[in-house]
C-alpha positions in Angstrom: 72.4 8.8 6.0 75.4 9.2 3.5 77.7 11.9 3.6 79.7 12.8 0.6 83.3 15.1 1.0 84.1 16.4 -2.7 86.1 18.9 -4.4 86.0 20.0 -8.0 89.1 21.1 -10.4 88.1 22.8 -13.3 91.1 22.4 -15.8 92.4 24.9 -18.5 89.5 27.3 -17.7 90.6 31.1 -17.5 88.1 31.5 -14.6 87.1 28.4 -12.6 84.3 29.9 -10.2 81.9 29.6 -12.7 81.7 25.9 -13.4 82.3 25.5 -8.9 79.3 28.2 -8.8 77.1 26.1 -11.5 78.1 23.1 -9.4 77.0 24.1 -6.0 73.5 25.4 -7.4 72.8 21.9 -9.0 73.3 20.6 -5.8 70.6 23.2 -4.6 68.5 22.9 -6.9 68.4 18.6 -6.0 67.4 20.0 -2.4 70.8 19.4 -1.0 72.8 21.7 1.2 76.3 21.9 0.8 78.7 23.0 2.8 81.8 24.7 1.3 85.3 24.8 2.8 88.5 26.0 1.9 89.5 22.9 0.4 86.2 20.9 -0.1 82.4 20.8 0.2 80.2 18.4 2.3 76.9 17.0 1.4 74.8 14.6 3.1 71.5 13.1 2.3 70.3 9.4 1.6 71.8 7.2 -0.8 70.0 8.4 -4.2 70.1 12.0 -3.3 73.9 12.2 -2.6 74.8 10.2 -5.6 72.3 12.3 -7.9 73.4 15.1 -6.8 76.6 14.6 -7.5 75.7 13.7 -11.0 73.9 16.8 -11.3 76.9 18.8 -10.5 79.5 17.1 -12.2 77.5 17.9 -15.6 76.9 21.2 -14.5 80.5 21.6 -14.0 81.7 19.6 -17.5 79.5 22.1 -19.5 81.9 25.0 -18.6 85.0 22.9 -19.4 87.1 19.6 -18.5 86.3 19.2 -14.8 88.1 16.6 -12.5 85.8 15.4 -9.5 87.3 13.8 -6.1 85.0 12.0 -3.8 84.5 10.3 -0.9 81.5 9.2 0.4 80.6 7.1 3.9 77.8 5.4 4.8 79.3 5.4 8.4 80.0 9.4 9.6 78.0 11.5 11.8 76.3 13.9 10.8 77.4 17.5 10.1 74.6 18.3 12.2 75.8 16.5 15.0 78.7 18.6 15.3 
């Protein structure tokens, strides 16, 4: 299982939630679930879904504007499930 802590900074956009919204429902759509946080967003799936799905919402972010992306992902973490 990989697990995957990203956040997303839309630069010189007057509005940045739509390029986090188009983001977050790219990861949907690839059948992940993230989970949002004040400061990040968590996914966690096996090595081609994570990494696709980050992919996926990069893009989906880059079409709205420039878009920085800061990851860290882990082979080695529990699981958010495991709480």
């Amino acid at each position: 299982m990989f697990g995957c802590q990203f956040s997303f900074y839309p630069l010189r956009q007057p509005r940045v939630s739509p390029a986090l919204d188009a983001a977050l429902a790219e990861l949907r759509d690839a059948g992940l679930h993230p989970i949002v946080g004040a400061m990040s967003t968590y996914i966690e799936g096996d090595e081609n879904s994570v990494f696709d799905g980050l992919k996926r919402a990069f893009r989906a972010a880059a079409a709205r504007g420039d878009t920085v992306l800061v990851a860290t992902v882990s082979n080695a973490c529990p699981t958010a499930c495991e709480g």
